[in-house]
NUNUBA-485258 format. One record per residue (C-alpha): residue in one letter; chain; x, y, z. Coordinates in pm, whole numbers, plus 32768, in hexadecimal, padded with zeros to 4 digits. Each point is the difference from the previous one (the first is absolute). Layout:
residues N
> type:mol:c1:c2:c3
> a:A:X:Y:Z .
...
end
This chain:
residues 216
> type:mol:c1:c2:c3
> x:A:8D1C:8C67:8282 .
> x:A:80AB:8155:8087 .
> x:A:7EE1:803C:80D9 .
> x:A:7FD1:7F81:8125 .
> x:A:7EA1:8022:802E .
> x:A:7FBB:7F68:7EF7 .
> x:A:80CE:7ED4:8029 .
> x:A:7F60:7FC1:8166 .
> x:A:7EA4:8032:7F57 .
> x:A:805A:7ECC:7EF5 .
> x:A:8089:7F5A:8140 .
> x:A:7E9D:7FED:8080 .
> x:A:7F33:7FCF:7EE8 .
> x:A:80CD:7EDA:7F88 .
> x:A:7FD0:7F25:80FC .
> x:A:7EB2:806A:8012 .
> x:A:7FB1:7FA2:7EAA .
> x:A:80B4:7EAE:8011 .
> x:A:7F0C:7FAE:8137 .
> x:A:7ECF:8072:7F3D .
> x:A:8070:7F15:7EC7 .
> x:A:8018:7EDA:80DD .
> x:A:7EF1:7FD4:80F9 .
> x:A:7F02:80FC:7F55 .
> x:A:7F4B:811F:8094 .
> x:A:8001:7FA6:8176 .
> x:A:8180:7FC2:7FFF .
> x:A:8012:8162:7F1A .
> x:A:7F56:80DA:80EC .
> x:A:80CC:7F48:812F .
> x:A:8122:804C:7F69 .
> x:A:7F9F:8150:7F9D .
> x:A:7FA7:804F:8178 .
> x:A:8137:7FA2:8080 .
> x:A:80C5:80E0:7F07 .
> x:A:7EFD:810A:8069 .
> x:A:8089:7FCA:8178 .
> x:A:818A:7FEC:7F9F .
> x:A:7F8F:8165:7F6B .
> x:A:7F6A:80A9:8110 .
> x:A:80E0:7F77:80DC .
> x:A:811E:80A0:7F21 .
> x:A:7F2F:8146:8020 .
> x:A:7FE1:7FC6:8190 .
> x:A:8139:7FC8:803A .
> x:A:807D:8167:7F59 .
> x:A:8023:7FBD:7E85 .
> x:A:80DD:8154:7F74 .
> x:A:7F04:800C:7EDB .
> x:A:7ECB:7F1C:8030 .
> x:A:7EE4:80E6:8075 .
> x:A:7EB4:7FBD:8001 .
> x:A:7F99:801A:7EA3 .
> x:A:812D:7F20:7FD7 .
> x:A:7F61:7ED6:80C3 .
> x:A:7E92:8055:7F59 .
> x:A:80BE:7FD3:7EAC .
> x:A:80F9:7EDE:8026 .
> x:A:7EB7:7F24:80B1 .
> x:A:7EDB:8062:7F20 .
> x:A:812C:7F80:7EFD .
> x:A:803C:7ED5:80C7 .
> x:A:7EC0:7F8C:803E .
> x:A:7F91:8039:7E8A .
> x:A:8114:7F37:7FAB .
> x:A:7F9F:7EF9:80E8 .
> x:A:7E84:8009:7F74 .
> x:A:805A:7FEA:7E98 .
> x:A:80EF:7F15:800A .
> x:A:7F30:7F14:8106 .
> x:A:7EC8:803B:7F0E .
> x:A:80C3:7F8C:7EF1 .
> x:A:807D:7EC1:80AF .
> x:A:7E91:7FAF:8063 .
> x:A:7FA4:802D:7E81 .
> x:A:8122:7F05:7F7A .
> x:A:7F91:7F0A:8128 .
> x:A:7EBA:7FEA:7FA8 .
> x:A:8035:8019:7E7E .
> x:A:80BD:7ECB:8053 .
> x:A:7F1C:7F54:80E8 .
> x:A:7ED9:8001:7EF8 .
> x:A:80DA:7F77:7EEF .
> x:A:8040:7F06:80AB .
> x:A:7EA0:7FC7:8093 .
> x:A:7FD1:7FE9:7E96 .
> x:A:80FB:7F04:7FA4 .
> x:A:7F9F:7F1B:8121 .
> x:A:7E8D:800C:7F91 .
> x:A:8072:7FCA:7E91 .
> x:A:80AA:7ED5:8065 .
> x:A:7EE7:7F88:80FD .
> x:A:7EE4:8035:7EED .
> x:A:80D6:7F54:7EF6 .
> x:A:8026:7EB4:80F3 .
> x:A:7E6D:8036:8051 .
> x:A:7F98:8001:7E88 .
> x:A:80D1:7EA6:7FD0 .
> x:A:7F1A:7F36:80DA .
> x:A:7FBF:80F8:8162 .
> x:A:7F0A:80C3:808E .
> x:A:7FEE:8129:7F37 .
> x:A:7F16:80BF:80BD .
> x:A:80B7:7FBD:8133 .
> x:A:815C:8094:7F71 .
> x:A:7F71:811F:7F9C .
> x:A:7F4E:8063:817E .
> x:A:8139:7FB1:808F .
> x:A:80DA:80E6:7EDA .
> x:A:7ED0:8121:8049 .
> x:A:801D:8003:8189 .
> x:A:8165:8057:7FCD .
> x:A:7FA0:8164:7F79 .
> x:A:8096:80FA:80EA .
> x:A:7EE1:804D:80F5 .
> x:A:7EF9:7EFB:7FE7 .
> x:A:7F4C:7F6C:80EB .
> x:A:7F28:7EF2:8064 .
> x:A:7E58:806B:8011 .
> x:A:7FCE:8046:8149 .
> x:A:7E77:8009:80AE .
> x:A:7F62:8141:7FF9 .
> x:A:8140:80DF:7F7E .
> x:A:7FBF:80F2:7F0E .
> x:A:8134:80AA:7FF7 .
> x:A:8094:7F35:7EF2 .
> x:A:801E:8061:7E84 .
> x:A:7FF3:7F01:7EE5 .
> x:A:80EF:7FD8:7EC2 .
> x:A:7FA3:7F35:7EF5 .
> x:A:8084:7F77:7EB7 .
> x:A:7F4C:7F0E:7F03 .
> x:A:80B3:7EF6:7F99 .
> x:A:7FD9:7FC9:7E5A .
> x:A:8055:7EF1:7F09 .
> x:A:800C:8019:7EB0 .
> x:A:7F20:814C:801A .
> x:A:7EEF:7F44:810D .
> x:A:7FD3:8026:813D .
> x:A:804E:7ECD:80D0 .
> x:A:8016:809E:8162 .
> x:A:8047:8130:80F4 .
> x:A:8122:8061:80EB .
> x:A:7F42:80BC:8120 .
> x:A:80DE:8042:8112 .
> x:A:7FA3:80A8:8136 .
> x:A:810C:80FE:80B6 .
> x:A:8016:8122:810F .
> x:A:808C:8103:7F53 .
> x:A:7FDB:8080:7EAA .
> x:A:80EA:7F4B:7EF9 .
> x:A:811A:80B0:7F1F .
> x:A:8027:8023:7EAA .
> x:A:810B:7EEE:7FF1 .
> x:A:7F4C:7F25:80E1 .
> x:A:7EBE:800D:7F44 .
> x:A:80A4:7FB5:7EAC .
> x:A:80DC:7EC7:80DC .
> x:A:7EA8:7F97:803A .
> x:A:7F86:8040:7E75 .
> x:A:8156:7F27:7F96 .
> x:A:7F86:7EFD:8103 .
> x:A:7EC7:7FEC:7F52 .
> x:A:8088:7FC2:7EC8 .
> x:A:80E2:7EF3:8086 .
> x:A:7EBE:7F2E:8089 .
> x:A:7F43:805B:7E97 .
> x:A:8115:7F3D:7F51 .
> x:A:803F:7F1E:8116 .
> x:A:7E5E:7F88:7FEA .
> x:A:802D:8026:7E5E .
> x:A:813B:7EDF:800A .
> x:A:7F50:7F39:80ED .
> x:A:7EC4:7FE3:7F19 .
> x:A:80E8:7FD3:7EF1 .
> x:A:80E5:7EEB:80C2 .
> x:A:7E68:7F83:806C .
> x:A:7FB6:7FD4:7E88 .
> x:A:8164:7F57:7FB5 .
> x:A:7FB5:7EDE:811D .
> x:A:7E85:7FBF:7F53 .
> x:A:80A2:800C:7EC2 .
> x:A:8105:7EEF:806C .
> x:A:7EEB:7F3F:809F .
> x:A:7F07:8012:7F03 .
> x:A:811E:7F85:7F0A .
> x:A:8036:7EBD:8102 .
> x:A:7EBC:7FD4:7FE1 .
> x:A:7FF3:8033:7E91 .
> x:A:8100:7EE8:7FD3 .
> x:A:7F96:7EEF:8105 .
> x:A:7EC8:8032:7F8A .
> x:A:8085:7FA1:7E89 .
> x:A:80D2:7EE7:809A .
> x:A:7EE1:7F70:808D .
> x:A:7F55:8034:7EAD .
> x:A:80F8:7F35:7F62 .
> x:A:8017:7ECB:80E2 .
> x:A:7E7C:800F:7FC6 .
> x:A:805D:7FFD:7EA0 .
> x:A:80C4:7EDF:8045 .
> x:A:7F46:7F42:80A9 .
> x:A:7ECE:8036:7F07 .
> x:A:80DD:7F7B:7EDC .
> x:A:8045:7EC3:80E4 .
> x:A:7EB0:7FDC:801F .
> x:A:7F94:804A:7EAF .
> x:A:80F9:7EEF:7FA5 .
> x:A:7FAB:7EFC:80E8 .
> x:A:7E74:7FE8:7F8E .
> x:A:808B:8023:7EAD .
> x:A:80CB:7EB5:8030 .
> x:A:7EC2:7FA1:808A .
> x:A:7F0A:8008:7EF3 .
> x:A:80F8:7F72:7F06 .
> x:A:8023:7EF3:80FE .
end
């Protein structure tokens, strides 16, 4: 650009933002302070046309820069942390309904919810979230989980999805449950006629020996 002002202001909100982007909003206000520094040094050490409302201007622009753009990075990290709280308990609840414990999955998927804690003795400071867990339209279970500060919108549905994962996750292991008695009922079913037909047999031998008996 022609001015040169302007130029140095980009030249400080640039790197600024960069910071902000990468390590969130600690590393954007960091950032942001130091550029605030580099400009009242620049005013310090006799600027031509940086006065005071100069500096007020170029760091309340600086440090909103810093904010947004570190607020933003926070938002993407943790948008991208519960996805992939959610694919790890998808995957851990899928192994769990194929012959785990279910129950156990889904404590350890729940304690992973940003905040929670263990019950402690005689606290009271504590809120509870909870979540029931369905299958085909009945209630199997509940997701109660126990954390210190009050939970998000995003965080709160994470923890509805979750619930839905373990309601499918019980509803394929009753249906994998009812597969395996199936099978074994239908093992049963046919030794059970096997041994009905060597019975069978053997009767007929029988039958056939006092027959060649009494015409003896």
């Amino acid at each position: 650009v022609d001015d040169a002002e302007t130029a140095l202001a980009v030249l400080y909100l640039l790197p600024v933002m960069l910071v902000a982007l990468e390590l969130g909003l600690l590393g954007g206000l960091t950032a942001a302070a130091l550029a605030v520094a580099f400009v009242i040094l620049g005013a310090a050490l006799g600027h031509p046309t940086l006065d005071a409302l100069g500096v007020i201007t170029r760091s309340v622009a600086v440090v909103a820069t810093g904010v947004i753009g570190g607020r933003f990075s926070d938002r993407m990290r943790a948008a991208h942390a519960r996805e992939q709280r959610l694919l790890d308990s998808g995957l851990a609840l899928s192994e769990a309904a194929a012959g785990g414990d279910l129950v156990s999955a889904v404590a350890t998927a729940a304690a992973r919810t940003p905040g929670a804690t263990t019950a402690v003795r005689g606290r009271t400071d504590c809120q509870l979230s909870g979540a029931p867990i369905m299958a085909r339209g009945v209630r199997v279970g509940q997701i109660t989980v126990m954390h210190r500060r009050a939970l998000g919108t995003e965080d709160r549905s994470a923890l509805e999805l979750l619930a839905m994962q373990a309601g499918l996750a019980a509803d394929n292991q009753r249906l994998l449950a009812n597969e395996r008695e199936a099978a074994a009922l239908g093992a049963q079913l046919r030794q059970t006629r096997d041994e009905l037909r060597e019975h069978r047999s053997e009767l007929g031998h029988l039958l056939g020996a006092q027959e060649d008996e009494r015409r003896r």
